[in-house]
DOLO-629942 format. One record per residue (C-alpha): residue in one letter; x, y, z. Coordinates in steps of 0.001 Angstrom, whole numbers, padded with zeros to 6 digits, always signed. Layout:
// residues N
AXYZ...
// end
This chain:
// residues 518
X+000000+000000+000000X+001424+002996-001083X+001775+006499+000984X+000305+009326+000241X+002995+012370-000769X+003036+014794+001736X+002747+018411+000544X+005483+020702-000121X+006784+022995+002797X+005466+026250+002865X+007978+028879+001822X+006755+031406+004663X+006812+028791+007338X+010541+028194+006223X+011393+031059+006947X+009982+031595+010532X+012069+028764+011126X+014847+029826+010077X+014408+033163+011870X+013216+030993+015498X+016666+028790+015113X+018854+031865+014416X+017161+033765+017165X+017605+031089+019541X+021394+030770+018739X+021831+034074+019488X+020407+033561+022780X+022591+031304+023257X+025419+032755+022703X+024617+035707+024781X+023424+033629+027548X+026835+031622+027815X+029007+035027+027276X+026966+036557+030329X+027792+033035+032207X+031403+032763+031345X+032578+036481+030794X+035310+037421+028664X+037823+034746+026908X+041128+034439+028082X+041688+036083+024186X+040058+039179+025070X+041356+039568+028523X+045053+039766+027237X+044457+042261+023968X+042475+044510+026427X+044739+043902+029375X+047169+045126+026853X+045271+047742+025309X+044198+049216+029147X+040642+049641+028171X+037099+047748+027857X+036242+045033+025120X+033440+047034+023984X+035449+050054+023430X+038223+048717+021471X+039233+050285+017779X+039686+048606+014390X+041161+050086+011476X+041625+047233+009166X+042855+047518+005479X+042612+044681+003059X+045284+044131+000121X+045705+041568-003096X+047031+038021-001890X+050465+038899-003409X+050860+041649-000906X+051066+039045+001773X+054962+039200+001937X+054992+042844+001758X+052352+042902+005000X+054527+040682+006496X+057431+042354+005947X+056122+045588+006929X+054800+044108+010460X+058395+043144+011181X+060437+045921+010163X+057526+047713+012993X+058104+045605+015760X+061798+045570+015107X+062476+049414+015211X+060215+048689+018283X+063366+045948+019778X+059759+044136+020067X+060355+040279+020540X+057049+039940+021751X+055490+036626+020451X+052370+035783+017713X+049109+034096+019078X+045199+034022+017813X+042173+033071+018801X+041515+028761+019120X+039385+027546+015841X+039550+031257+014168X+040417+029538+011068X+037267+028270+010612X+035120+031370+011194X+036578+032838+007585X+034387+035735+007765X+034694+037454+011037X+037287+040459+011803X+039658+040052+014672X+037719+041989+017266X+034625+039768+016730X+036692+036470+016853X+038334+038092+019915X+034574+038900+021764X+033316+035241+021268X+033870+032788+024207X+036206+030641+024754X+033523+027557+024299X+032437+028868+021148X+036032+029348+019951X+038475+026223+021396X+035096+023366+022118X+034755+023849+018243X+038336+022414+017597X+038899+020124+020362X+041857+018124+019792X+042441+018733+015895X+044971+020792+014727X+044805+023634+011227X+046566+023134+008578X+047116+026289+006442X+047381+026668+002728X+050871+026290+002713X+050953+022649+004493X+051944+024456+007824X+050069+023077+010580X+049701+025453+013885X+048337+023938+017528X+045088+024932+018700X+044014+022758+021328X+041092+023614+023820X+043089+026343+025638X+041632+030063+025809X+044307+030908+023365X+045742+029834+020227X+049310+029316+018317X+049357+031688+015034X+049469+030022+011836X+052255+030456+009286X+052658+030105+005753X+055533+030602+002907X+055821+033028+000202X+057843+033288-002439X+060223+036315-002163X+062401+035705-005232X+062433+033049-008491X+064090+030543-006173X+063505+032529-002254X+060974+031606-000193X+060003+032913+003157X+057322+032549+006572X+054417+035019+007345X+051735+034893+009424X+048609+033177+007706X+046314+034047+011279X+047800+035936+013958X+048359+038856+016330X+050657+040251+018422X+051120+042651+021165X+052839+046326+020194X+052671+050171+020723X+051757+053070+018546X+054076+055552+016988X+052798+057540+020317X+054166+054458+022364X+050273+053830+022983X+049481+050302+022926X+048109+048085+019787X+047647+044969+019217X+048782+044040+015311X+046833+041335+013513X+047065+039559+010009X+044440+037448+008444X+044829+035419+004962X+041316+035060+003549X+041661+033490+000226X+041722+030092+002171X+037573+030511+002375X+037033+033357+000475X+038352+035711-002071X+041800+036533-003006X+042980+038740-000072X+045072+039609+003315X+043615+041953+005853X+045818+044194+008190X+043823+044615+011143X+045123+047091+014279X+043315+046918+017704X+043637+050019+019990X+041941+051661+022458X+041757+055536+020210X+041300+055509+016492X+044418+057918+016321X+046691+055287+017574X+045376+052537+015143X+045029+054812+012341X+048891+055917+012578X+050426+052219+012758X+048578+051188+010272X+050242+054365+008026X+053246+053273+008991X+053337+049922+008697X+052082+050212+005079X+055367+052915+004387X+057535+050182+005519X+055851+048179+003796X+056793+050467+000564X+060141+050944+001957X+060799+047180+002058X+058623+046135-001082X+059939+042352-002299X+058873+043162-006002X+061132+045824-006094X+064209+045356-008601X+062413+042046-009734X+061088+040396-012780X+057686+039852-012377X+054511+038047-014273X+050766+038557-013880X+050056+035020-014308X+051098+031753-012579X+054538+030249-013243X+056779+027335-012219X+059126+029766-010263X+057236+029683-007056X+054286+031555-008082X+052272+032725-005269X+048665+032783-006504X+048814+036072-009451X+052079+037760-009196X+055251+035204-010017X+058994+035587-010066X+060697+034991-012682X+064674+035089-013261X+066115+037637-014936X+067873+036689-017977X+071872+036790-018766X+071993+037812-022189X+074611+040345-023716X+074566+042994-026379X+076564+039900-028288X+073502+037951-028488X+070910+040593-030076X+071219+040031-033635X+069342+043310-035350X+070579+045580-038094X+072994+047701-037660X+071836+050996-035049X+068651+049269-034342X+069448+047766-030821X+071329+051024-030276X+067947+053242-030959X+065961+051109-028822X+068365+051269-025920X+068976+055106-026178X+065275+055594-025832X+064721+053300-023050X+068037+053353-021151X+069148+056476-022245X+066106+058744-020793X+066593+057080-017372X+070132+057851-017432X+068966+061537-017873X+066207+061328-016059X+066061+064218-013342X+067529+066613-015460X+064769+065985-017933X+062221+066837-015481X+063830+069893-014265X+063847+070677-018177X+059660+070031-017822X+059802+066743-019576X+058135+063721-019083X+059968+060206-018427X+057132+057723-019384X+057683+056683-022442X+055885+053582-024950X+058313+051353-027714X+056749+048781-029718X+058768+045928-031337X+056965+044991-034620X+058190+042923-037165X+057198+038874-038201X+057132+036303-036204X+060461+034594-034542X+062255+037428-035881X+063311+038301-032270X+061071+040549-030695X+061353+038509-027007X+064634+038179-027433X+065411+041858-027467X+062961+042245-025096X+064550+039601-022295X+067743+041677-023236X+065848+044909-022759X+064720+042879-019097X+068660+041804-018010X+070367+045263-018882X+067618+047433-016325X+068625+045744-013471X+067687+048603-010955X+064610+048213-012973X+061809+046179-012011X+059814+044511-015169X+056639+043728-015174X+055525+040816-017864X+052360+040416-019376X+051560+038038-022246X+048360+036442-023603X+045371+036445-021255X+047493+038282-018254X+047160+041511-020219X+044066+041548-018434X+045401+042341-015184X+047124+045784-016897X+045589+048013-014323X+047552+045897-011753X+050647+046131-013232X+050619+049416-014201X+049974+050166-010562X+052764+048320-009768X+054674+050071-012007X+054437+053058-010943X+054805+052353-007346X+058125+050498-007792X+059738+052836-010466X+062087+052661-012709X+060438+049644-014112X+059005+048502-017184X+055884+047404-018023X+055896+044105-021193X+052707+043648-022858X+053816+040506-025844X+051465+040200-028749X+049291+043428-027806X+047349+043281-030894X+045376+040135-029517X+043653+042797-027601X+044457+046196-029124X+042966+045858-032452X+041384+049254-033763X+037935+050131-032177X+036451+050156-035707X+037175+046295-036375X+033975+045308-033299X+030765+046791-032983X+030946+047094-028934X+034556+047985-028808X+037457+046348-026590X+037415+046520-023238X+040554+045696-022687X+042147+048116-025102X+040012+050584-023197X+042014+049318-020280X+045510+049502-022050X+045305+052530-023273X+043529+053734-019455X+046635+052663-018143X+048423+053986-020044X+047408+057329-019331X+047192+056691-015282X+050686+056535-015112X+051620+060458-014582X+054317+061827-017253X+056600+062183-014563X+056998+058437-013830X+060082+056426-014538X+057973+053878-016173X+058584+052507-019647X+055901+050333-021626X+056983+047804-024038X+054889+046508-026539X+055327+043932-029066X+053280+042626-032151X+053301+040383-035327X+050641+042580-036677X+051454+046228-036345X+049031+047350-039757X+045841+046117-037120X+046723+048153-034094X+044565+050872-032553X+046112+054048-033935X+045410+055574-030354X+048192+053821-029060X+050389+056206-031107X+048374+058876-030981X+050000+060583-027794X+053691+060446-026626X+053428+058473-023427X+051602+055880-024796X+054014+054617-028106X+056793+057607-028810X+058872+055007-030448X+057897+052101-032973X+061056+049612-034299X+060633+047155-036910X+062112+043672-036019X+062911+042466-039269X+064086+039068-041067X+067891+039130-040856X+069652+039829-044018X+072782+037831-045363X+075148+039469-042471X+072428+039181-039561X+072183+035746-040436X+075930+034971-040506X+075797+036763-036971X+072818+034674-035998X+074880+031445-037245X+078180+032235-035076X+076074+033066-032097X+074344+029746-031830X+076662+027662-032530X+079781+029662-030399X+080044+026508-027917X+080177+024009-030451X+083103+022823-033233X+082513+023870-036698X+083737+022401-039312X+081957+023863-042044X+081883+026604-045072X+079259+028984-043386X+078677+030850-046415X+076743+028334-048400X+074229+027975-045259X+074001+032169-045475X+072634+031835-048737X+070556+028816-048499X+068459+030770-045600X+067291+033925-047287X+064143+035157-045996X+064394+033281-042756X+064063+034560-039206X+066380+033821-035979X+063927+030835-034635X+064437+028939-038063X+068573+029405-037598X+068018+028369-033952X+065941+025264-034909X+068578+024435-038016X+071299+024417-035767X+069608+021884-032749X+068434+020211-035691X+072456+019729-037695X+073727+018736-034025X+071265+016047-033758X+072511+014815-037612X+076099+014579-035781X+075074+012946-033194X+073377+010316-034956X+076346+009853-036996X+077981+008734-033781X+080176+012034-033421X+080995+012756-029526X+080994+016211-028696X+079090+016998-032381X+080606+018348-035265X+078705+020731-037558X+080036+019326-041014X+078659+021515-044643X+077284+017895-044913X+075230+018173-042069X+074089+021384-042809X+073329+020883-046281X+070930+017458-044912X+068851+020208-042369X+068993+022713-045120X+067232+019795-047558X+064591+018474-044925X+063795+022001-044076X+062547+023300-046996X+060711+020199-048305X+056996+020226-048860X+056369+018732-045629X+057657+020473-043677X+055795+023716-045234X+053896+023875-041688X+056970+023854-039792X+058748+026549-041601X+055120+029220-041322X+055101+028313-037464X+058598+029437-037821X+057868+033020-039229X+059172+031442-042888X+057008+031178-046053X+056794+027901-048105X+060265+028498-049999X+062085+030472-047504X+060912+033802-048525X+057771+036289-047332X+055088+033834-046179X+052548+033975-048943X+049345+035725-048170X+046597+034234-047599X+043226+035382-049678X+041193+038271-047659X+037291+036977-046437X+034853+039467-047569X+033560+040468-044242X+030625+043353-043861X+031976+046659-041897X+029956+048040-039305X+026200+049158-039827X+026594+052353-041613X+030107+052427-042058X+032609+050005-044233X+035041+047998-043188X+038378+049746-043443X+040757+048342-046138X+044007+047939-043842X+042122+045279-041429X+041257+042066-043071X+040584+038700-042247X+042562+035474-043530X+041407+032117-043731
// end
């Protein structure tokens, strides 16, 4: 015999339940804080602090995750001007109440705080586990951050600690991560008994925090990386590459350096002259033809510099790094293959956002900022013209071009200047016409692997071996090879592909210069 379905709930009866259940909790809670008074927590921040719970200060401030280190680093270059040893604690099960501040984890009792955790222990997101126990109060929990491409060091993932105002007043410092539970970022919190006091060590923790920055005078990315990336911002090394191995034409490399190097050189006198110091270059020219290349150059000669790199999707995150930037001048701001997102406003009905952002950005950083932004593009004929349309945004455009005859005899001796050559180079010069620096590159891995097959230990590059790469190279199949490359299908200008009709925008045509290809 089957029984009958009962009706649904009723939506308004929910909801007096709900409001009963939380209503009773909260008697609850009040009734056991009246019973047990204040946690052993709150009797030591306000037995510091000299006043009442109820009239304690917070002036909190919350930053990006990557700021973490920078927090941290802040908070201890405080208490150490301070000779302050004094030691990190924080309220028992805390790291499971994500999204109260420190005052209110401080005002609940201690049953409500240690019962919750009884014998476990928290692990943090960094694999460091920190006691809690039953006890009134807590161990802080720690973490590692990266601090370098291969540097690491500890902060405080949930803590607080006992210190005094710039007045000598006394504060109680705390740090929370919250992207464990919640969104990506790390609260400074300061606990005092007057507003003043909290307000001013908060103001200068964050200067030392500026004073001590870990980004500064580092290579940087906006997206995650194998070098100990620490959620957005990454460190990357910075590159060892000499004037020796930038193959361009003759002047080129020495234009592109006088306009980036050499206004930083001259920089104060330039502003006492009125001029700005921001200044835009874009590297166009084909693909492989060694735009990155002159670029990671570009990145190990500024070594006072910090560099900021953005490529692909990162170039989102521009308003970040220009930010960045500009707080941790001179740097230099990277954006590779910019005309992904800084195709003309004309080519889409609604626009780009993310040009808008660029070329924001752009502007935000005041003329007077040691900041240079580097741009670099296969497709220069499809950029927005506004880039160039004001100094400060691109004062300076280079064309990367295929290396001629003696760029490529340069190119030749540079890659293989470890190796033993035993070989006529000009014959390999003139069998590469129209090719760029990755198709040399991937010739010569490709004639030391011919040696080494021929049993030759340390390789030889023979004119045979050359002249069997040379061959395979420029056969049919490998046609794909050589465009990936930056080549065309017999060495020369890739061929170009036949334009799609496409409509222009309603009431206006499609303007000749941008076209599609299949």
């Amino acid at each position: 015999m089957s029984t009958p379905s009962l009706p649904p709930p009723d939506t308004e009866d929910l909801r007096g339940l709900a409001r009963s259940l939380r209503l009773l909790l909260e008697i609850g809670v009040r009734t056991l804080s009246e019973d047990s008074g204040p946690s052993e927590l709150a009797l030591r921040v306000t037995g510091h602090l000299g006043c009442e719970l109820s009239t304690v200060v917070s002036v909190a401030e919350r930053f990006p995750i990557w700021e973490h280190v920078n927090i941290q680093r802040g908070i201890d270059a405080y208490l150490a001007a301070q000779h302050n040893d004094a030691e990190w604690f924080a309220a028992p099960g805390a790291g499971q109440r994500p999204h109260e501040n420190m005052l209110s984890l401080i005002s609940t009792p201690d049953h409500f705080g240690g019962v919750r955790l009884m014998g476990r222990r928290r692990i943090g997101v960094t694999g460091v586990a920190s006691g809690t126990g039953d006890a009134g109060i807590g161990a802080a929990s720690y973490g590692t951050v990266a601090i370098g491409p291969e540097e690491n060091t500890e902060v405080v993932t949930l803590g607080l600690v006992t210190a005094t105002a710039p007045d000598g007043s006394p504060v109680v410092i705390g740090v929370r991560d919250e992207s464990q539970f919640g969104p990506p970022l790390c609260s400074l919190e300061i606990l005092a008994a007057e507003r003043s006091a909290a307000a001013a060590t908060r103001a200068e923790i964050e200067r030392l925090m500026r004073a001590h920055d870990a980004f500064r005078r580092q290579v940087l990315s906006f997206t995650e990386s194998e070098h100990h990336g620490n959620s957005l911002v990454s460190f990357l090394p910075r590159p060892a590459i000499t004037a020796r191995d930038v193959v361009l034409p003759d002047g080129v490399l020495e234009t592109i350096e006088q306009h980036i190097i050499g206004i930083a050189d001259w920089s104060q006198e330039l502003l006492s002259a009125g001029q700005h110091l921001k200044r835009g270059l874009l590297l166009h020219g084909p693909p492989g033809t060694g735009k990155t290349h002159t670029v990671r150059y570009l990145t190990g000669r500024l070594a006072d510099s910090t560099v900021i790199l953005l490529t692909g999707r990162s170039i989102r995150f521009i308003d970040q790094a220009a930010a960045l930037a500009r707080r941790l001048q001179p740097s230099m701001v990277v954006l590779e293959d910019v005309d992904l997102v800084a195709t003309d406003r004309d080519y889409t009905p609604d626009g780009n956002p993310l040009l808008f952002s660029l070329l924001d950005a752009m502007d935000g950083v005041g003329s007077d900022a040691d900041v240079t932004f580097v741009l670099t593009t296969n497709r220069a004929d499809i950029l927005e013209t506004a880039l160039a349309d004001r100094p400060g945004r691109v004062d300076l455009a280079v064309e990367i071009p295929r290396p001629d005859a003696g760029c490529r005899e340069r190119l030749l001796r540079v890659y293989v200047r470890d190796l033993t050559l035993d070989a006529d180079l000009d014959p390999v010069v003139a069998g590469t016409e129209g090719v760029t620096a990755s198709f040399v590159k991937e010739m010569i891995r490709r004639t030391v692997l011919v040696s080494l097959r021929a049993g030759e230990r340390p390789p030889v590059l023979r004119d045979a071996h050359f002249a069997e790469v040379l061959a395979e190279m420029s056969g049919e199949h490998h046609a794909l090879t050589r465009s990936l490359l930056g080549v065309g299908p017999a060495g020369g200008e890739p061929a170009e592909a036949e334009p799609i009709d496409r409509p222009g925008l309603p009431g206006r045509p499609m303007p000749a210069r941008y076209r599609r290809f299949r």
